[in-house]
C-alpha positions in Angstrom: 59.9 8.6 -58.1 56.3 10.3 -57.5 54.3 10.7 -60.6 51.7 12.6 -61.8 48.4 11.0 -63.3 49.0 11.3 -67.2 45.0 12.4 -66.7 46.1 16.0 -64.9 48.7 16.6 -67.2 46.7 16.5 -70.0 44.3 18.8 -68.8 44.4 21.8 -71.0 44.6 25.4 -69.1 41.9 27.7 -69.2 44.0 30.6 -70.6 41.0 33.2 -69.3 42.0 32.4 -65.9 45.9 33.7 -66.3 44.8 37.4 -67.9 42.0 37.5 -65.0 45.3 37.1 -62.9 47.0 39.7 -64.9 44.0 42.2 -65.1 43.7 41.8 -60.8 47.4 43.2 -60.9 47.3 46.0 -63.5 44.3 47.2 -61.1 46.9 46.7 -58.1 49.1 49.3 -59.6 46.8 51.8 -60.2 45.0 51.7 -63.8 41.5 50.3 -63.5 40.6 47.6 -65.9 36.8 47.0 -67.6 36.2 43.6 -67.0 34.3 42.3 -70.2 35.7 38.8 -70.0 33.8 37.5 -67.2 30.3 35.3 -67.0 29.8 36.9 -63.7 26.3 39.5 -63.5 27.3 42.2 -61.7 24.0 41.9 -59.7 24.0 39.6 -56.5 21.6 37.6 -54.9 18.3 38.9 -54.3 17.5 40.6 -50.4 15.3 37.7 -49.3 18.0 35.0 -50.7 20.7 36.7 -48.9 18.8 36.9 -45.9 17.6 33.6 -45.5 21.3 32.5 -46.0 22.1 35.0 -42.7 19.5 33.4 -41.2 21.3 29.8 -41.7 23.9 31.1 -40.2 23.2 32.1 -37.0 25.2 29.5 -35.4 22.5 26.4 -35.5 24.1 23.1 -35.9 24.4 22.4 -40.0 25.0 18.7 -40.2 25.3 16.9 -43.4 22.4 17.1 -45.8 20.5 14.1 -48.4 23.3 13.8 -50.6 21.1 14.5 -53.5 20.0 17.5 -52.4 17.1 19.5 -50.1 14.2 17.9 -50.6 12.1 21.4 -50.4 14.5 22.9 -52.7 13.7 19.6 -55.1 10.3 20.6 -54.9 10.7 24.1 -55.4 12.6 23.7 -58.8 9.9 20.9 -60.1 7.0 23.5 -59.6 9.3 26.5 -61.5 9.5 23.9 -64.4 5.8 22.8 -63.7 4.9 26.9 -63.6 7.5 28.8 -66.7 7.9 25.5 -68.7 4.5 23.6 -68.3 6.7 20.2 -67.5 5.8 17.5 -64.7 9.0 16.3 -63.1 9.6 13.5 -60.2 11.5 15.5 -57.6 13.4 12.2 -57.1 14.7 12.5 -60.6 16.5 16.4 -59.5 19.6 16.4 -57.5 20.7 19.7 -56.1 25.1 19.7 -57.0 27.6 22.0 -55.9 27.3 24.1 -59.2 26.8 22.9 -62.4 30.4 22.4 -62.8 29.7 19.4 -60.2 26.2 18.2 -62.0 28.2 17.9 -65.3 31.0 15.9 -63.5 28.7 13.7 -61.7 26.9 12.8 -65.3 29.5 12.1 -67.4 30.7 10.0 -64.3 26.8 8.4 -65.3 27.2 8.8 -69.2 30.5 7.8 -71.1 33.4 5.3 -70.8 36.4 4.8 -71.5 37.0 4.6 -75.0 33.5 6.5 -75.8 32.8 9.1 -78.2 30.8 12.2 -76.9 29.5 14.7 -79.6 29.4 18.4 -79.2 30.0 21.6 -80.6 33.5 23.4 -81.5 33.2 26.4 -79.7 32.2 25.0 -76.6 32.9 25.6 -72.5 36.5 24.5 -72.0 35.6 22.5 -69.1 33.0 20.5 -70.5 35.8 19.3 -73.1 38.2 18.1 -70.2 35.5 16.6 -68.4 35.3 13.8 -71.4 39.2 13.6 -71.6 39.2 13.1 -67.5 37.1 9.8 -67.6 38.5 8.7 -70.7 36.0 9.8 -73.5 37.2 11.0 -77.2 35.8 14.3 -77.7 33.7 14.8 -81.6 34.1 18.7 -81.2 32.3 19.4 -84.3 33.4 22.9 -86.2 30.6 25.3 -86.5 29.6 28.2 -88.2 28.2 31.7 -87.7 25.5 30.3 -90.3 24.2 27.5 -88.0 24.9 30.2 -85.1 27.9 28.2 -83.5 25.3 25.3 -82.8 24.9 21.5 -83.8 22.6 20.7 -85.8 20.6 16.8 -86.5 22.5 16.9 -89.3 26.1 17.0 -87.7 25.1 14.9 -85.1 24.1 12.0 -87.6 27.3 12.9 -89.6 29.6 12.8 -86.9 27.9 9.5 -84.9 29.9 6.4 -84.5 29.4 3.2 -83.0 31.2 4.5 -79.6 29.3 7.6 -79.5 27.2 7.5 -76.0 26.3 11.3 -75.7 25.7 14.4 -77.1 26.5 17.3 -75.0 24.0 20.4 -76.1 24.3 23.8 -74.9 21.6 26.0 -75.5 21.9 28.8 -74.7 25.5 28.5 -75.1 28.8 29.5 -73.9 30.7 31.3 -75.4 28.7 32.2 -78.4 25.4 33.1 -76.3 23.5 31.7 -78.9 20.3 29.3 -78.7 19.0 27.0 -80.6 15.8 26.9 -82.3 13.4 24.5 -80.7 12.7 22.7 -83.6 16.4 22.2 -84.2 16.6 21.0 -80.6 13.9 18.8 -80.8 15.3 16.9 -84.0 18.7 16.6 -82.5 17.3 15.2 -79.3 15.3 12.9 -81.7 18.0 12.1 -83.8 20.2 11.3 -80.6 17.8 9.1 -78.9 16.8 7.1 -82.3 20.7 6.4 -82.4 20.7 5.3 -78.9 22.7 8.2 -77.1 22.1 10.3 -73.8 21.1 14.0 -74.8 22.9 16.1 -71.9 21.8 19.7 -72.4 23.5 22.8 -70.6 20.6 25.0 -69.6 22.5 27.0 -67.3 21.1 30.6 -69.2 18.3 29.1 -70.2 15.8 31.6 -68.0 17.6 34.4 -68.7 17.4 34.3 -72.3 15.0 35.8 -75.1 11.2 34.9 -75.0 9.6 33.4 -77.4 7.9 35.3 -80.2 4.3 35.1 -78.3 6.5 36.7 -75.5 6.3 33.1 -73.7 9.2 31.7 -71.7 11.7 29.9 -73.4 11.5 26.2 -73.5 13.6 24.0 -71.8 14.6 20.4 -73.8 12.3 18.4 -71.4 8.9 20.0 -73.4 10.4 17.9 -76.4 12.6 14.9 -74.7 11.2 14.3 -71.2 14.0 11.8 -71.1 16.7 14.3 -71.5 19.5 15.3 -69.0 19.2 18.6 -68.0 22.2 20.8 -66.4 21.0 24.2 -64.6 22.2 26.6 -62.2 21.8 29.3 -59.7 24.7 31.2 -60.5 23.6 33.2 -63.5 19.9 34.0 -63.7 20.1 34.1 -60.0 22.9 36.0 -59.9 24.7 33.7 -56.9 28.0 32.7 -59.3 30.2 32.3 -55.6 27.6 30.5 -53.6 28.6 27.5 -56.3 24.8 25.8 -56.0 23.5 23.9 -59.3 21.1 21.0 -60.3 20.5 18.3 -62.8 17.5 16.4 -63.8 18.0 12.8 -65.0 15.9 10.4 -66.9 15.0 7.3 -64.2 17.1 5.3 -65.6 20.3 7.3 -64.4 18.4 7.9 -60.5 20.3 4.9 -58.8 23.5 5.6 -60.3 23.8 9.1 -59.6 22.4 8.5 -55.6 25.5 6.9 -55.9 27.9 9.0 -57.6 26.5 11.6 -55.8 27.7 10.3 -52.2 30.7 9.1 -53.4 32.3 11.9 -54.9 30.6 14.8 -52.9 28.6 13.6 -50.3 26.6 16.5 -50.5 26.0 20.1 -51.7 26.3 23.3 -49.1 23.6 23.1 -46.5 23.2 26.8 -45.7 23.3 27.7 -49.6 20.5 25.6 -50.4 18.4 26.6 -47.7 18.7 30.3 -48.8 18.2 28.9 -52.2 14.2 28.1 -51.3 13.3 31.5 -51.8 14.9 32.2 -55.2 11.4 30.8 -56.5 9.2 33.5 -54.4 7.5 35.5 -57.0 9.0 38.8 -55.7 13.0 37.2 -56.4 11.6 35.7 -59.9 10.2 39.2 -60.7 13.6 40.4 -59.5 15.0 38.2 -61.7 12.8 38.8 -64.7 13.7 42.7 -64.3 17.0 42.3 -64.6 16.9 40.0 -67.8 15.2 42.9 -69.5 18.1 44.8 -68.3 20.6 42.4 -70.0 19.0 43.6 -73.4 19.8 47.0 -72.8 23.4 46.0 -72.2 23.4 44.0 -75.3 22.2 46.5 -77.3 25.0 48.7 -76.1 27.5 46.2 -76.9 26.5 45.0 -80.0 26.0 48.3 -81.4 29.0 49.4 -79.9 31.1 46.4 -81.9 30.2 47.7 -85.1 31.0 50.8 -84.7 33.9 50.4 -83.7 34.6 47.6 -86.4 34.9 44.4 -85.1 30.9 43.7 -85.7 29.0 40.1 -84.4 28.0 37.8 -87.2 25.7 35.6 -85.1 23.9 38.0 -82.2 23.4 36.2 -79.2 19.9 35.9 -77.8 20.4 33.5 -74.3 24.1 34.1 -72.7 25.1 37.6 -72.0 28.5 36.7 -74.7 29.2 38.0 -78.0 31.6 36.1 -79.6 33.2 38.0 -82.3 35.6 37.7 -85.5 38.9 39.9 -85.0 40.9 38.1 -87.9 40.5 41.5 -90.0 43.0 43.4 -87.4 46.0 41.5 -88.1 46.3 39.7 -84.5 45.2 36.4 -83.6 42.7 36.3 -80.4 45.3 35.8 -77.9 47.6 38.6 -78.8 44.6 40.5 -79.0 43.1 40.3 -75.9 47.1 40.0 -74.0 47.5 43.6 -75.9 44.1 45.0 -74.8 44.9 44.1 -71.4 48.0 45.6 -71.5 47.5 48.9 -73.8 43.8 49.5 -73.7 42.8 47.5 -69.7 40.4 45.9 -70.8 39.9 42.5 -69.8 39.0 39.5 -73.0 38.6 36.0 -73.4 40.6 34.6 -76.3 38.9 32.3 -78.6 41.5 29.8 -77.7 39.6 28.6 -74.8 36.6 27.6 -76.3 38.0 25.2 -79.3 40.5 25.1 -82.3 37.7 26.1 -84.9 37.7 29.4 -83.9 40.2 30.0 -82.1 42.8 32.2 -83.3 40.1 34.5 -85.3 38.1 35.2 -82.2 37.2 36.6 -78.9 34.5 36.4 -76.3 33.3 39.5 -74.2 30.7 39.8 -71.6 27.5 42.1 -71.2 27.3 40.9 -67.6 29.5 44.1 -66.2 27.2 47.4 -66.2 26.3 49.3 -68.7 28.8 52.0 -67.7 31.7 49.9 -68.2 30.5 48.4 -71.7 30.1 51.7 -73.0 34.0 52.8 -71.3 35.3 49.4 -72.3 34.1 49.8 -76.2 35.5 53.2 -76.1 39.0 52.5 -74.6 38.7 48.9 -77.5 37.9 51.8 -80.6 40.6 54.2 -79.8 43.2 51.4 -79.3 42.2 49.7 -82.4 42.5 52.8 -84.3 46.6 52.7 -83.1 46.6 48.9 -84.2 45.3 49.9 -87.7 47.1 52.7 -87.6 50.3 50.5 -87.1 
C-alpha cells in the first residue's frame, strides 16, 4: 500500500487560503467582496521593472543562471544596504531565492536538525512554524502580549532556551501583528542569542517599508547590530512584485558553502528573467517610487486604525512596519474563525482568523490588511460596523 510521508500530513493548513477560495466564489455570483485579508499591495511593479522584464522576454535564449543568484543583482542589493542602512556586505554572502518563502527553506535546511529546538514568537507566519516541523525541529512558540507588542523579547529568549535550541527565528517587522521591534530590544536578543550559541534568522521582508526612525532616518536592519545575523528579505512587498516570487538572504560566512549547496540542490536556481528586471528596482526613480507609496501606506493605516475603533473592535498594539493590524474580537461573542467565516458570508468581507498565526491568540483574534486601497478600507470598515451592530444586536 502507498503511503504518505507522516511529514505532509502533519502539515497544518493555512485556513486563510480556504476563505480566499470562498471570497473568489461569492465574487463569481455576483456580490463583490473587500479583500482585507491579503499581504498583497495593491500597487504593481514599478514601469521601468516591468519593462526590463518585457525586455527579457523578447524571445532571447534564458538558460540556467548561478544558482545563488545574479551576480549584478548581488551587487545591487549590497550597495542598497551599503546606501539606506550604512552596512558593508560581501556579495558572496547574498543569494537571490525564489521568494523568501524559498530563502527561509533553504536556511533552516542550513540551521536546525532533527531533534532541535528553534525559538520564536506565538503569533507568528504559519509557514515559518511548518518549516521547523518539516525538517524535524520542535517549535518554542513563545505566547506574547500586546504589552511587549506581539514580539520576543531577551528575556523570553533566555527563559525559553534549552540545550537543543539552535535558532531563533525574529520577525521584525512582523507578520501578522505588523509590529517592530525596538532596536535596542533587537540588538539584546541578537546578543543574547549569539552569547548562548544560536543562529539569529530575522524576517525583514517589510523592513523598508516600515516607519522611520525618529530623526526621520531609515529603519535599521539587524546587520547594523549583528553583522553575523541571517537576514530574510524580499521583493514582493516593498517592491510591490508579490507574483514574480523573487527574494534574498544574507548569511554569515560560515553558512556560504552550505547554502551554494543547498541552493543547487533543492532549486538549482531562481527565475532568470525576474531577476534581470529586478536590477532596476534599486534606480533612484523606482526607490522614490517606492518611498511614495510607503507614505501612502500611512494614510491607509490611519484609515483603518481609526476606523476599528469606531466601529469597536479597536488595536491594542498599532502596527508601525507591516501593513496588518491584528486585533482582539473576543468582546463580540465569536471566536476569530466564526468571525471572519460570518463576515465573509453576511458582510463580504474577506479576514484572516487568528488561527493561522498560533494558539496564543488564536480564537480572540483576527488579522486585516491595509494593503487594498483606501476605497475599500473605508467600504470594508463600513460593511464590518453595520454587521457588527446585527451581531450585537443578536
Amino acid at each position: 500500500m502507498m503511503r504518505i510521508s507522516q511529514r505532509a500530513l502533519n502539515v497544518e493548513p493555512f485556513r486563510a487560503m480556504g476563505l480566499i477560495a470562498k471570497a473568489d466564489q461569492i465574487d463569481r455570483s455576483g456580490h463583490r467582496v473587500v479583500r482585507l485579508n491579503l499581504g498583497e499591495p495593491d500597487f504593481g511593479a514599478s514601469a521601468p521593472v516591468r519593462a526590463a522584464m518585457a525586455e527579457a522576454m523578447d524571445g532571447r535564449p534564458l538558460p540556467y543562471g548561478v544558482p545563488k543568484g545574479d551576480p549584478a543583482l548581488r551587487a545591487r542589493i549590497c550597495e542598497f544596504y551599503r546606501d539606506r542602512h550604512g552596512v558593508e556586505i560581501d556579495p558572496r554572502r547574498v543569494f537571490i531565492t525564489s521568494g523568501a518563502s524559498s530563502a527561509l527553506l533553504l536556511l533552516t535546511a542550513a540551521t536546525v536538525d532533527p531533534g532541535s529546538d528553534v525559538i520564536l514568537a506565538d503569533p507568528s507566519y504559519l509557514p515559518n512554524r511548518e518549516l521547523v516541523r518539516a525538517f524535524g525541529g520542535n517549535l518554542i512558540a513563545v505566547p506574547t502580549t500586546a504589552e511587549s507588542r506581539f514580539q520576543l523579547t531577551a528575556d523570553m529568549v533566555r527563559e525559553h532556551w534549552t540545550e537543543r535550541t539552535q535558532a531563533v527565528m525574529i520577525a521584525s517587522p512582523s507578520n501578522p501583528t505588523g509590529t517592530s521591534l525596538a532596536p535596542e530590544e533587537l540588538a539584546a536578543i541578537c546578543d543574547a542569542t549569539r552569547e548562548l550559541g544560536g543562529w539569529r534568522i530575522v524576517d525583514e521582508i517589510y523592513l523598508d517599508g516600515a516607519d522611520p526612525r525618529p530623526d526621520g532616518t531609515p529603519p535599521e536592519t539587524a546587520l547594523v547590530h549583528d553583522p553575523e545575523a541571517i537576514i530574510v528579505s524580499s521583493f514582493s512587498k516593498y517592491f510591490g512584485m508579490t507574483g514574480w516570487r523573487l527574494g534574498w538572504c544574507i548569511v554569515p560566512d560560515a553558512l556560504v558553502g552550505v547554502m551554494d549547496s543547498l541552493a543547487v540542490d533543492f532549486f538549482l536556481g531562481p527565475q532568470v528573467p525576474a531577476q534581470y528586471a529586478a536590477i532596476h528596482c534599486f534606480d533612484p526613480e523606482v526607490l522614490a517610487e517606492a518611498d511614495a507609496r510607503r507614505i501612502d501606506m500611512l494614510e491607509r493605516r490611519a484609515l483603518m486604525i481609526e476606523g476599528l475603533a469606531r466601529i469597536g473592535i479597536p488595536v491594542a498594539s498599532e502596527p508601525n512596519g507591516a501593513f496588518y493590524a491584528f486585533t482582539d474580537i473576543s468582546a463580540t461573542g465569536l471566536d476569530s474563525a466564526t468571525f471572519c467565516e460570518r463576515a465573509l458570508d453576511e458582510a463580504h468581507v474577506a479576514l484572516t482568523p487568528g488561527h493561522d498565526f498560533g494558539p496564543t491568540h488564536g480564537d480572540t483574534h483576527i488579522r486585516l490588511s491595509y494593503a487594498s486601497s483606501k476605497a475599500d478600507i473605508v467600504e470594508g470598515i463600513d460593511r464590518l460596523g453595520r454587521w457588527l451592530d446585527t451581531v450585537r444586536g443578536a
